[in-house]
C-alpha positions in Angstrom: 43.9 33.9 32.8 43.0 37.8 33.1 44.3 39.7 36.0 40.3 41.0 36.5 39.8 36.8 37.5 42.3 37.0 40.7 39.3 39.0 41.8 38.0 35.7 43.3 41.2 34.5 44.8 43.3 34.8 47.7 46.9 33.7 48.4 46.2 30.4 50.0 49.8 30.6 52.6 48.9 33.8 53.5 45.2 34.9 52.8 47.0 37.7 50.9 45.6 39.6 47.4 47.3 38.9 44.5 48.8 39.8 41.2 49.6 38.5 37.6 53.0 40.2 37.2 53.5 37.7 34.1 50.7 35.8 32.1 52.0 32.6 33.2 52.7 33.7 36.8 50.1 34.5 39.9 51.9 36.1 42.8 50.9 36.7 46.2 51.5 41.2 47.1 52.4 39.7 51.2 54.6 36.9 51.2 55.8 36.6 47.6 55.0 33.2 47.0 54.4 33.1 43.1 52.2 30.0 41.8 52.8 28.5 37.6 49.7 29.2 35.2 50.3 25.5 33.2 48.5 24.8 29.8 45.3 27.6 31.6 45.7 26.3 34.9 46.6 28.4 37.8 48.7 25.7 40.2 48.2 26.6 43.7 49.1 22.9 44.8 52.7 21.5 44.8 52.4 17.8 45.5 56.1 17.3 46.6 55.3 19.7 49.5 52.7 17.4 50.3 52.9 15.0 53.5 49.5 13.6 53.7 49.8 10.5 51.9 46.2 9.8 51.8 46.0 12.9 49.8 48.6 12.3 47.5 47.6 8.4 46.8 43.8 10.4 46.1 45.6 13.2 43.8 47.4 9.5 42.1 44.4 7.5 41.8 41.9 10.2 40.7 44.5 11.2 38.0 44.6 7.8 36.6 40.9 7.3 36.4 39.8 10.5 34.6 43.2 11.4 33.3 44.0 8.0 31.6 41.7 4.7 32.1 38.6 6.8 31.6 38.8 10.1 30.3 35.7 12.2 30.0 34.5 13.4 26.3 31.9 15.2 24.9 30.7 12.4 23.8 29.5 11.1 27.4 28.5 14.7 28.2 26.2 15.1 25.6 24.1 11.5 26.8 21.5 13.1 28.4 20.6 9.4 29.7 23.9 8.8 31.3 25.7 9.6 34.2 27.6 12.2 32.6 24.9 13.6 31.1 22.4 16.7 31.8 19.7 15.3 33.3 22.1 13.0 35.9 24.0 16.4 36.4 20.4 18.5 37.8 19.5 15.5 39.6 22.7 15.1 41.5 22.8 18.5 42.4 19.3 19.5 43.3 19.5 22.7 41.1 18.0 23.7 37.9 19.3 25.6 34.8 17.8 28.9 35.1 19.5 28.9 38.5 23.0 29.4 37.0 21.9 32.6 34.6 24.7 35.4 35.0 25.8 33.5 38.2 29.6 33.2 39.2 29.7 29.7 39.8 32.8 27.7 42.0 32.7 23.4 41.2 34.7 22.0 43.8 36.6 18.9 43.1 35.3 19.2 39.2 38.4 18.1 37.6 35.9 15.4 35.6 34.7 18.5 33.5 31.4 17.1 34.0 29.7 20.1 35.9 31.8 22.8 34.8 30.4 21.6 30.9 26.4 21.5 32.1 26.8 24.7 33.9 28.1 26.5 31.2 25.8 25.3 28.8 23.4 27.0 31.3 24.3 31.1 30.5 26.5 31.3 33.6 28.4 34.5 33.9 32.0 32.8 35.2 33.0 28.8 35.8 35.7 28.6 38.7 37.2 24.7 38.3 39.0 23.2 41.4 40.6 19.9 41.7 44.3 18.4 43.4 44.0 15.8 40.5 46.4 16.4 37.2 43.0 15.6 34.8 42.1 19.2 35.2 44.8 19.6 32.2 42.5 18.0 29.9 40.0 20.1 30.2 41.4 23.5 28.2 40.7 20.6 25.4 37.1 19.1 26.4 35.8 22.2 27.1 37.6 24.5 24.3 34.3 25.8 23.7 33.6 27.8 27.5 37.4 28.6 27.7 36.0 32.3 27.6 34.3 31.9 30.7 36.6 29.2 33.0 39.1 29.2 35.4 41.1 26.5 35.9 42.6 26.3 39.2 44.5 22.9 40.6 44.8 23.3 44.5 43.9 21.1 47.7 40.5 22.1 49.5 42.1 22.4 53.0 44.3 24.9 51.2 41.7 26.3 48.9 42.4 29.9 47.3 39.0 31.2 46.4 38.1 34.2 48.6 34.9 34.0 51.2 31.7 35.6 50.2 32.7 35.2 46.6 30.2 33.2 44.8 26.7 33.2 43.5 26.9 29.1 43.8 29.2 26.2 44.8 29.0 22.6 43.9 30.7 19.8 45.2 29.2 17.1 43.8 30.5 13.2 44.1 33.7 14.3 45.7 33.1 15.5 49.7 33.4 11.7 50.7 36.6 11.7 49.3 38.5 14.3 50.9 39.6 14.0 54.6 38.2 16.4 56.8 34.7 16.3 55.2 33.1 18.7 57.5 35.7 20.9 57.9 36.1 21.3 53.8 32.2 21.8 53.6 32.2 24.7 56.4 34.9 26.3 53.6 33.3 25.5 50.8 29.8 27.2 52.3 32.2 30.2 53.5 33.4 31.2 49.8 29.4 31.8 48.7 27.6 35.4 49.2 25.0 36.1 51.6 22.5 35.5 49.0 24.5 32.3 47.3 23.9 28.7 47.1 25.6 25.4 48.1 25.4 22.2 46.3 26.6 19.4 47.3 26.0 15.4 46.5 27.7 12.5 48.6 27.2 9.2 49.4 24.8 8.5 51.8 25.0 5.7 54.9 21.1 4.4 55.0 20.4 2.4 51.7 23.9 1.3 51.2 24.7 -1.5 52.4 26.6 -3.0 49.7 28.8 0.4 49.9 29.4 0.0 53.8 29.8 -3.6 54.9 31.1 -5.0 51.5 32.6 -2.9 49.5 34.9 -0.5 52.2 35.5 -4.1 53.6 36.9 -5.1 50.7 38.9 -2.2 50.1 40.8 -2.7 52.9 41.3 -6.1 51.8 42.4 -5.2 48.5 44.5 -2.1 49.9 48.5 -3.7 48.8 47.1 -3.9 45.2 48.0 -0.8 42.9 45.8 0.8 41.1 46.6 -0.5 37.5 45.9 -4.1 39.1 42.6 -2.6 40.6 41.4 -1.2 37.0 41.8 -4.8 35.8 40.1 -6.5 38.4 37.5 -4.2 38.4 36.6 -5.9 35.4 35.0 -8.8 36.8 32.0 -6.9 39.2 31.8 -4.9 36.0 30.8 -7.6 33.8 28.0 -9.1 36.6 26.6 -5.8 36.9 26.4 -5.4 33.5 25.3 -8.7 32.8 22.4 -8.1 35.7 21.7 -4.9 34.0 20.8 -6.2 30.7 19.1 -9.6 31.7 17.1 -8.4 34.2 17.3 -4.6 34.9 16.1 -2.9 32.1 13.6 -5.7 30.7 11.4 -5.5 33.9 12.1 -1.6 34.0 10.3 -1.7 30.7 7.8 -4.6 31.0 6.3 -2.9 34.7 7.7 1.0 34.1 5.1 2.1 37.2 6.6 -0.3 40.0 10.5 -0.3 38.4 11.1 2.2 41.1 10.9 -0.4 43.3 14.2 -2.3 41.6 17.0 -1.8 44.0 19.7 0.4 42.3 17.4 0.9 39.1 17.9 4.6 38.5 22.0 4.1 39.0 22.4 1.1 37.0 19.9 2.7 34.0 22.4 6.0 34.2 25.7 3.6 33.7 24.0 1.2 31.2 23.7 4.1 29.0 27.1 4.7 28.3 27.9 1.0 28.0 30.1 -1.4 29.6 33.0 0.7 30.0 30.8 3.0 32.5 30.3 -0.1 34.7 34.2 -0.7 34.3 34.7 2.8 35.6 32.0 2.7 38.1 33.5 -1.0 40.0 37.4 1.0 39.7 36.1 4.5 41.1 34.4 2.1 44.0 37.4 -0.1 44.7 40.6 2.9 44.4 39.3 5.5 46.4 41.7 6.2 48.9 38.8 7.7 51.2 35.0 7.0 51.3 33.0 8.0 53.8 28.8 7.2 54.0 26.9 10.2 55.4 24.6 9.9 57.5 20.7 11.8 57.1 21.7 13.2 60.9 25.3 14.6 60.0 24.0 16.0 56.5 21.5 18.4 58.4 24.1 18.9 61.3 27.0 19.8 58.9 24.4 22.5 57.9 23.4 23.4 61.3 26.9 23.8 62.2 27.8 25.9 59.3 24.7 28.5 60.0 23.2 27.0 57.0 19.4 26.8 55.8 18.7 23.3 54.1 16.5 24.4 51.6 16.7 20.7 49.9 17.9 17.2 51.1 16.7 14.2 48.9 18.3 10.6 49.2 19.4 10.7 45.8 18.8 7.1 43.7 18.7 5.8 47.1 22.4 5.9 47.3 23.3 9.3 47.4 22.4 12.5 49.4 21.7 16.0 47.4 22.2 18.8 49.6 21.2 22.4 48.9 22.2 25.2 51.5 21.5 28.8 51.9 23.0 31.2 54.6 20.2 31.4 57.1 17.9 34.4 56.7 17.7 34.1 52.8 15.7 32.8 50.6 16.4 31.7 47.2 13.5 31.0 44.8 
């Protein structure tokens, strides 16, 4: 952490500038509050302040998955078939590399490392990393190669510290479903990018998914007493049938009629998992099932969350039929 990065960052109690009066301490010039730099992580969130138990089980759960039961490596980043790979990264966010050149660049709820690694392979100028999860720790170690560049920040999003009018481009991507207040949380995301900036942002979408909405958030409730180690185990099971499905039937008719496999329900997802192997599936049935919050946007509420925010939609593509990518400008610009 260099005192020249608190540039980007605000006090998030009081809105205040701030200082780095030790290299392992951030404090605020206002009201004093000083926040820990852990292991190149700037802590602006203090879970035992915390009284919004949805967040905290979501902090818990996330932790576990990317922390412990399925922790990110290079190895997955670097499949440029898989979901963790480039390809699935550009897709999901609607953007493209030369986009990123020299930019300052805020990932929202990126604590996987997955963005913050694509984007920096792209020439980016500086990575800002948010997320409430404890995972963010391993990323000085996955992404030891950029540390030159990031800044690792762990902080809630209604709280967040990163000044407005900031940065060349923000991504949320997978995560804005997740977090309560979704429209609120995208109006503050949009408010830390310049005039001439960019949003990103990818989230589940409501048409197309009606496995998503009337089974699986069913279910959830259902299955709300279990905890999530019993979750990650039986997560197994809807695992082992997708993957089953996958390799019986998916990809042989994917690659026996390539020009109509677009018409395969689910094809593009299920191709993106199967190429990281079972354990993707496994990670993919536990995300589904442990998510504290999951909410399905709607085509209507994407374009009036950007309405609402003084936003131009410059891009809004229902994303393997599952998904909607989202990209915003303030209104009056135009970003080529």
């Amino acid at each position: 952490m260099k005192k020249d990065d608190l540039v980007f960052f605000c006090c998030p109690q009081c809105k205040s500038e701030l200082d780095l009066p030790t290299p392992s301490t951030v404090k605020c010039l206002s009201c004093g509050q000083t926040y820990p730099i852990i292991d190149h992580v700037i802590c602006f969130y203090t879970p035992h302040n915390e009284i919004n138990d949805k967040i905290i089980k979501t902090n818990h759960n996330w932790s576990l998955q990317f922390g412990k039961f399925f922790p990110v490596t290079l190895s997955l980043l670097e499949n440029n078939y898989g979901f963790y790979g480039r390809n699935a990264f550009y897709k999901f966010s609607g953007l493209d590399s030369n986009t990123f050149t020299n930019k300052i660049i805020g990932i929202f709820c990126g604590g996987s490392g997955r963005e913050a690694y694509h984007v920096c392979q792209a020439s980016s100028q500086k990575v800002i990393v948010l997320d409430i999860g404890e995972h963010i720790f391993t990323l000085p170690n996955l992404l030891r190669n950029f540390m030159d560049k990031l800044i690792l920040v762990r902080c809630d999003l209604s709280k967040s510290p990163i000044k407005k009018s900031s940065l060349d481009i923000a991504i949320c991507d997978h995560a804005l479903q997740h977090i309560p207040h979704q429209k609120t949380i995208f109006q503050e995301i949009f408010s830390t990018v310049k005039a001439t900036g960019i949003f990103s942002c990818c989230v589940y979408s409501f048409e197309n998914n009606f496995i998503m909405v009337y089974i699986i958030e069913p279910l959830k409730k259902v299955l709300s007493f279990m905890p999530p180690h019993g979750l990650f185990l039986l997560a197994i099971f809807p695992a082992l049938a997708l993957y089953l499905l996958t390799m019986i039937l998916i990809i042989p008719l994917s690659k026996l009629f390539p020009s109509i496999s677009h018409l395969i329900p689910f094809k593009d997802q299920l191709s993106e998992w199967w190429a990281h192997g079972f354990k993707k599936f496994w990670e993919a049935c536990f995300d589904l099932l442990h998510a504290p919050i999951s909410y399905h946007f709607k085509h209507a509420e994407m374009v009036e969350m950007a309405n609402t925010t003084n936003a131009e939609v410059t891009k809004l593509i229902n994303t393997n039929s599952s998904l909607w990518t989202m990209v915003v400008v303030p209104k009056n610009v135009t970003n080529d």
